[in-house]
PyMOL Python script that loads the backbone (N, CA, C, O; Angstrom):
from pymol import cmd

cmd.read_pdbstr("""\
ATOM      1  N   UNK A   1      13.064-107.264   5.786  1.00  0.00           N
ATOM      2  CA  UNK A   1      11.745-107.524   6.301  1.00  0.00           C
ATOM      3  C   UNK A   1      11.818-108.707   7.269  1.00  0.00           C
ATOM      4  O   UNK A   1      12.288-109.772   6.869  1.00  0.00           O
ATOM      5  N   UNK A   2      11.432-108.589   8.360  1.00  0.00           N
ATOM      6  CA  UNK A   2      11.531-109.441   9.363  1.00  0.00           C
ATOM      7  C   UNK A   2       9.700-110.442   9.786  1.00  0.00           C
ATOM      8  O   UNK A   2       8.570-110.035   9.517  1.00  0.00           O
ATOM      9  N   UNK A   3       9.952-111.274  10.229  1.00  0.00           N
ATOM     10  CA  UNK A   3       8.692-111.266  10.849  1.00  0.00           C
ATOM     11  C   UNK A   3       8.073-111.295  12.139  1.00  0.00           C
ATOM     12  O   UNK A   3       8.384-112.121  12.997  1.00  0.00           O
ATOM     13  N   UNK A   4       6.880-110.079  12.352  1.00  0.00           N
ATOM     14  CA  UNK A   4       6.675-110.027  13.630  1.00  0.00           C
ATOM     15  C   UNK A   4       5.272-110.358  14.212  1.00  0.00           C
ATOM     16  O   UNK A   4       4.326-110.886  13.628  1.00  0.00           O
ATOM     17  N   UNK A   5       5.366-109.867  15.672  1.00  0.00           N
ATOM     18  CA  UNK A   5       3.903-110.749  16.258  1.00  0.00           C
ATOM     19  C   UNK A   5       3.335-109.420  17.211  1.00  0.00           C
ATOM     20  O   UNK A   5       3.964-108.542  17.802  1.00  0.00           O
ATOM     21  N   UNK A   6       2.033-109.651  17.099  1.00  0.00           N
ATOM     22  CA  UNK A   6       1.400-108.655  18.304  1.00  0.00           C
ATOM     23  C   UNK A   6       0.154-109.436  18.984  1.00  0.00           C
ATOM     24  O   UNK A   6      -0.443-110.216  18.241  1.00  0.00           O
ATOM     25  N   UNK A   7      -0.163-109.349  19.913  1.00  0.00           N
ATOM     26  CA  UNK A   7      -1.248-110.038  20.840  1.00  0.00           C
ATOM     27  C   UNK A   7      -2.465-109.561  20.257  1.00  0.00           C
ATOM     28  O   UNK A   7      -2.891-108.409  20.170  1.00  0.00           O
ATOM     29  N   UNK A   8      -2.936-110.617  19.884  1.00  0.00           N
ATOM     30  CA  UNK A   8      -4.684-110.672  19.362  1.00  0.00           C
ATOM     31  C   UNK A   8      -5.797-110.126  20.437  1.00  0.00           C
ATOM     32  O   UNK A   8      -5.539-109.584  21.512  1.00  0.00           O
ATOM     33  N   UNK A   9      -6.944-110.366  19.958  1.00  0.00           N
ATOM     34  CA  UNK A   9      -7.735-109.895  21.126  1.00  0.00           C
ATOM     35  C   UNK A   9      -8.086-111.131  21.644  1.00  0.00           C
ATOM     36  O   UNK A   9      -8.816-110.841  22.592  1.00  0.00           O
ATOM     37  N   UNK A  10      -7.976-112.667  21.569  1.00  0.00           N
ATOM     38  CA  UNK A  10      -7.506-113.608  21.939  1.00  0.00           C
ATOM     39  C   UNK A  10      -6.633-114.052  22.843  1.00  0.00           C
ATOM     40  O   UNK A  10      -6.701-114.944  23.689  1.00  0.00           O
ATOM     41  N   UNK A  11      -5.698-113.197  22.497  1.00  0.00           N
ATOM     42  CA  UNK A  11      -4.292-113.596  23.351  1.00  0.00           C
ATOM     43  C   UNK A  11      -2.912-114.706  22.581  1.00  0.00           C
ATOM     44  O   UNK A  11      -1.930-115.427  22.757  1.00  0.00           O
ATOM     45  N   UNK A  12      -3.636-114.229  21.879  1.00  0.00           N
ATOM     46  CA  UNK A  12      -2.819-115.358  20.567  1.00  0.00           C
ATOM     47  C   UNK A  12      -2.020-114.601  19.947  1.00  0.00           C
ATOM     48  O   UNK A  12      -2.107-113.386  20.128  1.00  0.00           O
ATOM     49  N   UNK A  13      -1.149-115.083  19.157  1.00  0.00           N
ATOM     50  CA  UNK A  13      -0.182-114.070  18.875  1.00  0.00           C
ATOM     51  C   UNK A  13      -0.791-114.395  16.967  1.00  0.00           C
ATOM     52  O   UNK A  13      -1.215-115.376  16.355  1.00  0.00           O
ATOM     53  N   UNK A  14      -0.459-112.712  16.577  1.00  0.00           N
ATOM     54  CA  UNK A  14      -0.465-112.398  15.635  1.00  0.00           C
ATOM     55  C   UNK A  14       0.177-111.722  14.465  1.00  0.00           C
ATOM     56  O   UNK A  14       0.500-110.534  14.470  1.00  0.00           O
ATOM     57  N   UNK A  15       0.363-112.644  13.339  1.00  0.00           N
ATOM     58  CA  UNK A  15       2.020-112.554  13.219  1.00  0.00           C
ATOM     59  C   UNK A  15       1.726-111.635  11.550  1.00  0.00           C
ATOM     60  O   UNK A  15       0.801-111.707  10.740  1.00  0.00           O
ATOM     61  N   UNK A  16       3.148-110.718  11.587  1.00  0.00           N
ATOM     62  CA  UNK A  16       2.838-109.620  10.533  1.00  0.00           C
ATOM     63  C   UNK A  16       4.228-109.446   9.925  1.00  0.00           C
ATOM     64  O   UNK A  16       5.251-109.884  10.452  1.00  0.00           O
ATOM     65  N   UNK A  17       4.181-108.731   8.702  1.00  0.00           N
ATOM     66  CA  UNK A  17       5.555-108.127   8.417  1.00  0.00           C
ATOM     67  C   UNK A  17       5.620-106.428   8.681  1.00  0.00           C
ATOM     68  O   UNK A  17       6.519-105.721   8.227  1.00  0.00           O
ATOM     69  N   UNK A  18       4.706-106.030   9.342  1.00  0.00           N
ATOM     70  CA  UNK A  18       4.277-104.488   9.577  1.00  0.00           C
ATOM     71  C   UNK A  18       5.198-104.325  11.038  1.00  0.00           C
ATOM     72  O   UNK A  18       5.549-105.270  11.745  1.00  0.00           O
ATOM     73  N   UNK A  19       5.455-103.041  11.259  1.00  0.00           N
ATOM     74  CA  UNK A  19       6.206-102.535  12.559  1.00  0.00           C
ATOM     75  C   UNK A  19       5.143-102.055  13.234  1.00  0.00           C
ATOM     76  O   UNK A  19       5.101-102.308  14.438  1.00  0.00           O
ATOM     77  N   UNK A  20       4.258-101.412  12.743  1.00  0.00           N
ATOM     78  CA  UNK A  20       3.065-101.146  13.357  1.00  0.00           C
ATOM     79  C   UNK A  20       1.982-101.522  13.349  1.00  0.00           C
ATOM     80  O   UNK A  20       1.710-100.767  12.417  1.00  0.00           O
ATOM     81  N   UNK A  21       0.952-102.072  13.552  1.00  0.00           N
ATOM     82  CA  UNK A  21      -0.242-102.514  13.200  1.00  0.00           C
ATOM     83  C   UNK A  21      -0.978-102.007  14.388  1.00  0.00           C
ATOM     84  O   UNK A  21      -0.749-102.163  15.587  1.00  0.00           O
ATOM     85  N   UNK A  22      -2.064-101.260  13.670  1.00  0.00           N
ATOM     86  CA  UNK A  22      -3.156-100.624  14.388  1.00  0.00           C
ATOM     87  C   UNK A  22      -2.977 -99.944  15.492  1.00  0.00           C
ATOM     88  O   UNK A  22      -3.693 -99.863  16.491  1.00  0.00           O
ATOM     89  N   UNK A  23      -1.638 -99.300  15.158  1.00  0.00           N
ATOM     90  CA  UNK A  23      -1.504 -98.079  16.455  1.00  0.00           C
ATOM     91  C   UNK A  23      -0.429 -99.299  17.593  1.00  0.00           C
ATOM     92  O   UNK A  23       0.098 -98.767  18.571  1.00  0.00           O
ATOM     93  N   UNK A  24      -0.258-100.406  17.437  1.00  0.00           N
ATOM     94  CA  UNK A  24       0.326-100.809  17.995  1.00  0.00           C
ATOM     95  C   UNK A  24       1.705-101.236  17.631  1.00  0.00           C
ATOM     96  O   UNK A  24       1.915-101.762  16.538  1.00  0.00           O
ATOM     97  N   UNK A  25       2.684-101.025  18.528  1.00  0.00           N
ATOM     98  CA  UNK A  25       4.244-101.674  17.836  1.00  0.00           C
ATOM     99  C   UNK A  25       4.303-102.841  17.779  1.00  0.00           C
ATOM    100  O   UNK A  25       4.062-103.371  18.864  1.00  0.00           O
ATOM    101  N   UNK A  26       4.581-103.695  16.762  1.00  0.00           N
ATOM    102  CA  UNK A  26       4.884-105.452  17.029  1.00  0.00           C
ATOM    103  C   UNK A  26       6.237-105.269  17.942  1.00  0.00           C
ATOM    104  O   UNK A  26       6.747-104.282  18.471  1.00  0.00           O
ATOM    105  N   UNK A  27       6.627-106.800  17.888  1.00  0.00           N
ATOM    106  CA  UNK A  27       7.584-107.097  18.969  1.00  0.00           C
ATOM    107  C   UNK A  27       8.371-108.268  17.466  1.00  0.00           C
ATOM    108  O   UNK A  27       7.870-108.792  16.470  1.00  0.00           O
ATOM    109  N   UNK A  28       9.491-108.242  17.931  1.00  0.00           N
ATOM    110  CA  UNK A  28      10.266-109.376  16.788  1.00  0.00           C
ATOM    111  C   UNK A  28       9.618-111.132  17.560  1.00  0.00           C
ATOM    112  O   UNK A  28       9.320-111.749  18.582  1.00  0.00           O
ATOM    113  N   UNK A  29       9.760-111.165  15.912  1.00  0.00           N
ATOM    114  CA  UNK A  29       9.120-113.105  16.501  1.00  0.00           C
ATOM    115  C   UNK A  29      10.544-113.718  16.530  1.00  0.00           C
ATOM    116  O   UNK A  29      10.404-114.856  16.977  1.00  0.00           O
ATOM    117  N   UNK A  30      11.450-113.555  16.341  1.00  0.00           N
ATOM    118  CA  UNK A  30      12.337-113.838  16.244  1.00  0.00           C
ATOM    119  C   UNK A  30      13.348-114.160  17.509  1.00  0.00           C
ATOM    120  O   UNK A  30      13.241-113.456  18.513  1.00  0.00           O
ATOM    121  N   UNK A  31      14.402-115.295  17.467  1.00  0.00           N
ATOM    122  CA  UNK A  31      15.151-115.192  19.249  1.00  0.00           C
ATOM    123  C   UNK A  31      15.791-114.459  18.742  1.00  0.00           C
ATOM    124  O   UNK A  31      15.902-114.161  17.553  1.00  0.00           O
ATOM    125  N   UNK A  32      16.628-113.843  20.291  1.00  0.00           N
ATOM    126  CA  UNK A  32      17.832-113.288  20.415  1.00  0.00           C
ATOM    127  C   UNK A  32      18.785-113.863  19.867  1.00  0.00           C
ATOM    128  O   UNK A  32      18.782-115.026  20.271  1.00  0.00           O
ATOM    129  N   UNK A  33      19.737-113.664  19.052  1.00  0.00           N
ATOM    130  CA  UNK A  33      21.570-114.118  18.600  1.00  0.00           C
ATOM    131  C   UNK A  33      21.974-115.001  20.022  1.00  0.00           C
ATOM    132  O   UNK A  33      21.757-114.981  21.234  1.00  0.00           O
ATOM    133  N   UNK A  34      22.585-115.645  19.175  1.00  0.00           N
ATOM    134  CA  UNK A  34      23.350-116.524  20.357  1.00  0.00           C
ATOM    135  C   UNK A  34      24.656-116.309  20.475  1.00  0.00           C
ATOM    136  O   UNK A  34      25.409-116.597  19.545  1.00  0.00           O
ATOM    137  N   UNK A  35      25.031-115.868  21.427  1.00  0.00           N
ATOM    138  CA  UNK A  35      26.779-115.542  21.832  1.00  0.00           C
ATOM    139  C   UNK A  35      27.855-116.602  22.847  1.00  0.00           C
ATOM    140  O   UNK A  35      28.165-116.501  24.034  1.00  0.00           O
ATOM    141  N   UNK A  36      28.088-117.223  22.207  1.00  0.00           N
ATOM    142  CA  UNK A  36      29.072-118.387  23.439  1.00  0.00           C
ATOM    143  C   UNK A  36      29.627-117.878  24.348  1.00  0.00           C
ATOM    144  O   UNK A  36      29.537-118.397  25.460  1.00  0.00           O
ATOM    145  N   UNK A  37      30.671-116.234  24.073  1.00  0.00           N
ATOM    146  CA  UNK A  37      30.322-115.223  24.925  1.00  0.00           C
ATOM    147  C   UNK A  37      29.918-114.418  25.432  1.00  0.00           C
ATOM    148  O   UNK A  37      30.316-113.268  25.243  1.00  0.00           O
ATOM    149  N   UNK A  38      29.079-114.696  26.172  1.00  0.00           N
ATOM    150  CA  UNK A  38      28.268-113.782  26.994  1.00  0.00           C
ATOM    151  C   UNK A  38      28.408-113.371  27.917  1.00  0.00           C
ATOM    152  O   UNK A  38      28.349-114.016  28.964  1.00  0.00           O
ATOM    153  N   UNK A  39      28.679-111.947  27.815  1.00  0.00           N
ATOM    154  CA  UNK A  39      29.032-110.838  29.021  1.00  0.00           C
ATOM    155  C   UNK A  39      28.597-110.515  29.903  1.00  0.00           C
ATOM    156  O   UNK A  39      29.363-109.942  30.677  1.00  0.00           O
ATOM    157  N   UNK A  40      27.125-110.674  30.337  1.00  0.00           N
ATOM    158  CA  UNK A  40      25.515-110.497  31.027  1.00  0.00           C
ATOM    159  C   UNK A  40      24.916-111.382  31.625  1.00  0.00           C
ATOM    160  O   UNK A  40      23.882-111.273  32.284  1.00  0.00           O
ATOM    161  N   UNK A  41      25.971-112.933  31.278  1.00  0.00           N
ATOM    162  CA  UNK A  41      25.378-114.058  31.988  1.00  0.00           C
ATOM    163  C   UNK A  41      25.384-113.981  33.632  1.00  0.00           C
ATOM    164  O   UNK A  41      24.461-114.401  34.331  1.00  0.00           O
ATOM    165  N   UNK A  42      26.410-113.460  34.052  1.00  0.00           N
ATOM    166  CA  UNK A  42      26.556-113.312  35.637  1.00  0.00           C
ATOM    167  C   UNK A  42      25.422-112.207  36.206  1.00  0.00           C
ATOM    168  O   UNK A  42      25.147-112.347  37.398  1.00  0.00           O
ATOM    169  N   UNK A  43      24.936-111.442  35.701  1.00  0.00           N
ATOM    170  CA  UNK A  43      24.378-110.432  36.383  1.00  0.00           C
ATOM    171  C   UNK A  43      22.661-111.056  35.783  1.00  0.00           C
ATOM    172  O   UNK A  43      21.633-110.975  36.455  1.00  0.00           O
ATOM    173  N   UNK A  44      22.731-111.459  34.836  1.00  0.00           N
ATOM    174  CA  UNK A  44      21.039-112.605  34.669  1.00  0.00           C
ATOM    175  C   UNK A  44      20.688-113.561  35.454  1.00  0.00           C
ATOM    176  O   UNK A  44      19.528-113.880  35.715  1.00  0.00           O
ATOM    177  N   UNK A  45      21.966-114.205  35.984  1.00  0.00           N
ATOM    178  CA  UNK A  45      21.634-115.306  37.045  1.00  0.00           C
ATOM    179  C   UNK A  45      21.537-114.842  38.149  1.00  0.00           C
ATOM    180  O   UNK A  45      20.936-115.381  39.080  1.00  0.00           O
ATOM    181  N   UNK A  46      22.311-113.424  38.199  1.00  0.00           N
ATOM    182  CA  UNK A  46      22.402-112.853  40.174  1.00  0.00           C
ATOM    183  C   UNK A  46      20.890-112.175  39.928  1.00  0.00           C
ATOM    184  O   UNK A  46      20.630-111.908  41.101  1.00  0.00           O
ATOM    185  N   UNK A  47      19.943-111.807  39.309  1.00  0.00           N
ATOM    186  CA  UNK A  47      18.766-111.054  39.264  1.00  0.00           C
ATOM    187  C   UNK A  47      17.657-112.697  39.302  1.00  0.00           C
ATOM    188  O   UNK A  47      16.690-112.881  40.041  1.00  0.00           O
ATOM    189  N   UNK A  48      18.008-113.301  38.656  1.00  0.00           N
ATOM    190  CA  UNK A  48      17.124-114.228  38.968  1.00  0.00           C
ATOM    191  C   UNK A  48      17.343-115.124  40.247  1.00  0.00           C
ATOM    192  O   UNK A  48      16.420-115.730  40.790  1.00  0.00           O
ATOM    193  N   UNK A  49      18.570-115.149  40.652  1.00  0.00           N
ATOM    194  CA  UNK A  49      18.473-116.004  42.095  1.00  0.00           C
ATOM    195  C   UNK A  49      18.094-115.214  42.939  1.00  0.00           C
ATOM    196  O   UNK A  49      17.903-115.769  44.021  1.00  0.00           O
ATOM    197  N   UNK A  50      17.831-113.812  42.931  1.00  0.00           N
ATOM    198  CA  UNK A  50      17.870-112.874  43.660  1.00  0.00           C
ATOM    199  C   UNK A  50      16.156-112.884  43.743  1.00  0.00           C
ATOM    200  O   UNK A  50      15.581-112.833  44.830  1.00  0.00           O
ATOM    201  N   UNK A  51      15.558-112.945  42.675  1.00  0.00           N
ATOM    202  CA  UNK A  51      13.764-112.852  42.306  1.00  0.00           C
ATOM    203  C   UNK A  51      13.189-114.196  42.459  1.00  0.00           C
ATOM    204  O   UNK A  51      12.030-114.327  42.063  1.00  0.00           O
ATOM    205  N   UNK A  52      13.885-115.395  43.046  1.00  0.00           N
ATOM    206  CA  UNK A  52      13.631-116.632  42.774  1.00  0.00           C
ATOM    207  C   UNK A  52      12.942-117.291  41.373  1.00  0.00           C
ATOM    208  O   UNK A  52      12.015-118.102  41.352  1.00  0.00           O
ATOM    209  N   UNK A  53      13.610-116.751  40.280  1.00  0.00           N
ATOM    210  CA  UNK A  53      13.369-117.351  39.404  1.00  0.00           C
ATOM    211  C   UNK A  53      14.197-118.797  38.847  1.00  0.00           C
ATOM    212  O   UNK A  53      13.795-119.899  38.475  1.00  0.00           O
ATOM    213  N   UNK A  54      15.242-118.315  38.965  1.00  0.00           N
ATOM    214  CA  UNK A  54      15.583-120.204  39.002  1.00  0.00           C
ATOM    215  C   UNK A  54      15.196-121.094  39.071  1.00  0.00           C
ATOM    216  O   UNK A  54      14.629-121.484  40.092  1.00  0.00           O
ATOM    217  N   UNK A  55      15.330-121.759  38.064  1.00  0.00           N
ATOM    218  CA  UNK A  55      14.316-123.084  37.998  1.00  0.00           C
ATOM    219  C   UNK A  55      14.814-124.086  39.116  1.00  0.00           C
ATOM    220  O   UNK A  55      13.883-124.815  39.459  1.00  0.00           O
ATOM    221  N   UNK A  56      15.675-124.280  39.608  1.00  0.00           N
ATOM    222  CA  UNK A  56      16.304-124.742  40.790  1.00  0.00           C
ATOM    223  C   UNK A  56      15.585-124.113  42.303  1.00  0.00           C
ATOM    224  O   UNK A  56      15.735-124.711  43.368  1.00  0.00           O
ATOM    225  N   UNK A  57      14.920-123.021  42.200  1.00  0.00           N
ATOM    226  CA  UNK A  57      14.280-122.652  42.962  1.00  0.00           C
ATOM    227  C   UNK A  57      12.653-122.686  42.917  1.00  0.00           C
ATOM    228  O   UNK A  57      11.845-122.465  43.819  1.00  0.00           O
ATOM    229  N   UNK A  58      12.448-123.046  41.528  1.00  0.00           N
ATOM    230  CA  UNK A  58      10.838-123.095  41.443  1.00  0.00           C
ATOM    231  C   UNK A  58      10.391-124.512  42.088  1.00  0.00           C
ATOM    232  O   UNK A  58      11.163-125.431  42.363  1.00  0.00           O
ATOM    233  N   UNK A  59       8.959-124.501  42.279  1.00  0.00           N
ATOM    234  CA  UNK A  59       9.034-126.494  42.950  1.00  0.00           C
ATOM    235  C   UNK A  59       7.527-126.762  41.351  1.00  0.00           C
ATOM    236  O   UNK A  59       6.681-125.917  41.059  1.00  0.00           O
ATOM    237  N   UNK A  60       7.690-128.074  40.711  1.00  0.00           N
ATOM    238  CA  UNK A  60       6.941-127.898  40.085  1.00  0.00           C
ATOM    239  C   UNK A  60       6.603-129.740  39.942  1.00  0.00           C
ATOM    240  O   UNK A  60       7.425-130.653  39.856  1.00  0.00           O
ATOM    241  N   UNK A  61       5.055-129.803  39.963  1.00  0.00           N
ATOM    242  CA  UNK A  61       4.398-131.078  40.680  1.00  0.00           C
ATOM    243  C   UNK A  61       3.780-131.152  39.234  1.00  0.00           C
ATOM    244  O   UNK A  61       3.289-130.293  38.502  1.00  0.00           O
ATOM    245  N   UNK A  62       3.956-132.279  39.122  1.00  0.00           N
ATOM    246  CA  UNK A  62       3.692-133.165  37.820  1.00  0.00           C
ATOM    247  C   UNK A  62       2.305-133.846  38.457  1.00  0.00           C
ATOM    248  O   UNK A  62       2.556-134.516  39.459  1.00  0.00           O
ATOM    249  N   UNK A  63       0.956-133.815  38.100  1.00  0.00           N
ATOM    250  CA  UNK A  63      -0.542-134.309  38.286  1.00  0.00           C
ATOM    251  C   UNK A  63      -0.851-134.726  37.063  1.00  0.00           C
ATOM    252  O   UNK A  63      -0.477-134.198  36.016  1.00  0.00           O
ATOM    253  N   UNK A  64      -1.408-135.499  37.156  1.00  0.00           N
ATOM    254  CA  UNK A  64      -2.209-136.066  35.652  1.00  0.00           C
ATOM    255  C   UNK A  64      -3.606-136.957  36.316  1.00  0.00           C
ATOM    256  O   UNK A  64      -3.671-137.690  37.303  1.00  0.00           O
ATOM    257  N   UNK A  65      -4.437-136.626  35.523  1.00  0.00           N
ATOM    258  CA  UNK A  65      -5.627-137.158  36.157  1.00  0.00           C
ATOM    259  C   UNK A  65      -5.884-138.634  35.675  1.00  0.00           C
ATOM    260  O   UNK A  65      -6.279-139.576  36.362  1.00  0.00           O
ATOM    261  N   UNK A  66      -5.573-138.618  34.344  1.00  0.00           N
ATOM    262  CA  UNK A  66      -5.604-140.390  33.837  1.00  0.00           C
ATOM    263  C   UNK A  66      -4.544-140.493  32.895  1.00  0.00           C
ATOM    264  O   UNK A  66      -4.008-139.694  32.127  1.00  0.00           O
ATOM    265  N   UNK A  67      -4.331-142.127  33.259  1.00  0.00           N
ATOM    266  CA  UNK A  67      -3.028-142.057  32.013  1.00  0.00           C
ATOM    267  C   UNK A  67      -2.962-141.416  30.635  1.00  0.00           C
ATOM    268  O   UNK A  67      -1.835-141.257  30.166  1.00  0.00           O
ATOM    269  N   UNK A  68      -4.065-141.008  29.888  1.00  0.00           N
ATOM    270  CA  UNK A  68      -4.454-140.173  28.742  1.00  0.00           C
ATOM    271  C   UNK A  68      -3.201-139.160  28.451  1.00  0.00           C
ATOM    272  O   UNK A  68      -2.289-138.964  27.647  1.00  0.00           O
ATOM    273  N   UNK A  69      -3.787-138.647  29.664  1.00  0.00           N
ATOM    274  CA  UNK A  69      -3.034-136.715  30.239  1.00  0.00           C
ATOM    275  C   UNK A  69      -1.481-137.394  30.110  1.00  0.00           C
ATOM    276  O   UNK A  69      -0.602-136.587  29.808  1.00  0.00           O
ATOM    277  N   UNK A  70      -1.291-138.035  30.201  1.00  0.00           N
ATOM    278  CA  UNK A  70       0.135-138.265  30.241  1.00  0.00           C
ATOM    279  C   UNK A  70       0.642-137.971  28.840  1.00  0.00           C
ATOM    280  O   UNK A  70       1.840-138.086  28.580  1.00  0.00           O
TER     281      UNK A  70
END
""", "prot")
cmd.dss("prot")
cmd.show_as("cartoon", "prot")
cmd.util.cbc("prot")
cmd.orient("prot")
């Protein structure tokens, strides 16, 4: 028995031990395994430099309105 999550009518995630709930499939809450070798790493980075997803390629501006927000 694993535990899983499906999107609320919120948008919140909603977490179950069911595979299905209400006609809908959950999704695993769970990460992926971690592999030191990883076979897929070259072709994940060529799809994301390729889609500009790289965070090296994103530009991202830090605003804060009062020291609070900080």
């Amino acid at each position: 028995m694993h535990l899983m999550y499906t999107s609320g009518p919120d948008g919140k995630r909603v977490y179950t031990l069911k595979k299905v709930l209400h006609g809908e499939v959950t999704k695993s809450a769970h990460p992926a395994r971690f592999s030191p070798d990883d076979k897929w790493s070259r072709q994940r980075v060529t799809l994301k430099r390729r889609f500009g997803l790289l965070l090296t390629q994103q530009s991202f501006r830090l605003s804060f309105a009062t020291a609070e927000d900080w």
